[in-house]
C-alpha positions in Angstrom: 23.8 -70.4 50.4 23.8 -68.1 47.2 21.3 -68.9 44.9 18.8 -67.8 42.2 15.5 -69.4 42.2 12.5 -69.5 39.5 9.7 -71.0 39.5 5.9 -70.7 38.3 6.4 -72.7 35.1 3.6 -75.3 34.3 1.3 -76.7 31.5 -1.1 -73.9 29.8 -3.2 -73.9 27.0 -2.1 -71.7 24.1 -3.4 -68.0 24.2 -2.9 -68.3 27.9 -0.5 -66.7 30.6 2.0 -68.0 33.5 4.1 -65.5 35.5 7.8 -66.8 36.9 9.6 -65.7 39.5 13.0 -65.7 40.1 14.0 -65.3 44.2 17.6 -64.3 45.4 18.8 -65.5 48.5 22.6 -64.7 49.9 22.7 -61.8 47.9 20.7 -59.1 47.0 19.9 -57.8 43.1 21.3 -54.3 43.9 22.2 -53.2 40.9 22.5 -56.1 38.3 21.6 -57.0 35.2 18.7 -59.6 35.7 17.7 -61.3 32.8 15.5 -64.7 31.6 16.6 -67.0 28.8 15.1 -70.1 28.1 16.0 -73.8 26.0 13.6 -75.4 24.2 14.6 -79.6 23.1 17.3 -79.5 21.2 17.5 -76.0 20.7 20.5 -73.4 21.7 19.5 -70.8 25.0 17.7 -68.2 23.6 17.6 -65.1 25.8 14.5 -63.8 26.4 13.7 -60.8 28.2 16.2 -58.7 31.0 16.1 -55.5 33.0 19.0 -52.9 34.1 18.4 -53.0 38.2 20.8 -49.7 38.0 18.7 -47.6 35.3 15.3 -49.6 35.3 15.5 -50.2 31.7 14.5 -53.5 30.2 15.0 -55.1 27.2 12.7 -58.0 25.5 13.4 -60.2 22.3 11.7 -59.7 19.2 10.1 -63.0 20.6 9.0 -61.3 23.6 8.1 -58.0 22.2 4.2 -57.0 23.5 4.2 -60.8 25.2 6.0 -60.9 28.1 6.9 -58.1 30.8 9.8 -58.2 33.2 9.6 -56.6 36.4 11.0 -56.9 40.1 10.1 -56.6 43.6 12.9 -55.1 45.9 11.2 -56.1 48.9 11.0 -59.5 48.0 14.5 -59.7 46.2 12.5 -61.5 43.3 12.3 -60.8 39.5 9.3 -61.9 37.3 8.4 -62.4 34.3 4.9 -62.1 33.2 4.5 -63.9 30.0 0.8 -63.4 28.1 -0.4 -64.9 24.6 1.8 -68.2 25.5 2.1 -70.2 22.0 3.7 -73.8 21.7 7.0 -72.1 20.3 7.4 -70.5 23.8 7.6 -74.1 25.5 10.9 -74.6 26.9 13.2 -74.7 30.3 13.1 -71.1 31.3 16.2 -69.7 33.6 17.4 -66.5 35.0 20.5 -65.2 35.7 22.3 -62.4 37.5 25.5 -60.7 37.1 28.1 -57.6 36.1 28.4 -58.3 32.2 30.5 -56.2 29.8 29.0 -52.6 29.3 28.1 -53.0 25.3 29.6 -50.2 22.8 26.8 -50.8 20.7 24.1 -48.4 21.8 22.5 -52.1 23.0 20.9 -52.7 26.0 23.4 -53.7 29.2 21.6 -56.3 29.9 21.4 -58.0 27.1 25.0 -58.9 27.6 24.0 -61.3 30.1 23.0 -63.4 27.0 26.5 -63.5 25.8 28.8 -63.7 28.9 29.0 -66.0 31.5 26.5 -64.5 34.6 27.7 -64.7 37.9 24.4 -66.1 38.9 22.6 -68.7 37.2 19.4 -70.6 38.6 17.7 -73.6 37.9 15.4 -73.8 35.4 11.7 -73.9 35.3 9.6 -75.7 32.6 7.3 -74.2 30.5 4.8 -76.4 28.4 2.5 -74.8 25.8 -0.2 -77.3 24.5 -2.1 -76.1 21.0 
């Protein structure tokens, strides 16, 4: 079965850190564009932090920015996203995706696209819960 998997959300104080993974099975991340959005409650997906599997180049949200770090393990076929400083605002449903998006004309990051197009691969989420 082809499927993306993250996990490693939980309950954490604020100030404090969870790392997520995200796992492929019947495929391997070769050369995508991995990337981590999240939903908070009655809020619209908000994409949060990708990496280019072809160049190595990642790309985090102003939200992100010095917070979280994206990384992956080829061995493991598994992306993660490190995520320090955790404040209440970062609670939400956090998801990562996969796929061959548009190439932007922008000068923005490929990945990023992954925000705006349908991915190819899209797992279930993992929740996130900040308490102050």
């Amino acid at each position: 079965e082809v499927q993306l998997q993250a996990s490693g959300g939980g309950l954490v104080q604020a100030g404090g850190s969870l790392r997520l993974s995200c796992t492929a099975s019947g495929f391997t991340f070769d050369d995508y564009a991995i990337g981590w959005f999240r939903q908070a409650p009655g809020a619209e997906r908000e994409g949060v932090s990708c990496l280019n599997r072809d160049d190595g180049t990642t790309y985090n949200a102003d939200s992100a920015k010095g917070r979280f770090t994206i990384s992956n393990d080829n061995a493991l076929n598994t992306v993660y996203l490190q995520m320090n400083n955790l404040q209440p605002e970062d609670t939400a449903v956090y998801y990562c995706a996969a796929g061959y998006p548009p190439r932007p004309t922008d000068g923005s990051s490929w990945c990023q696209n992954l925000w705006w197009y349908k991915p190819n691969y899209l797992g279930k989420g993992t929740l996130v819960t900040v308490s102050s």
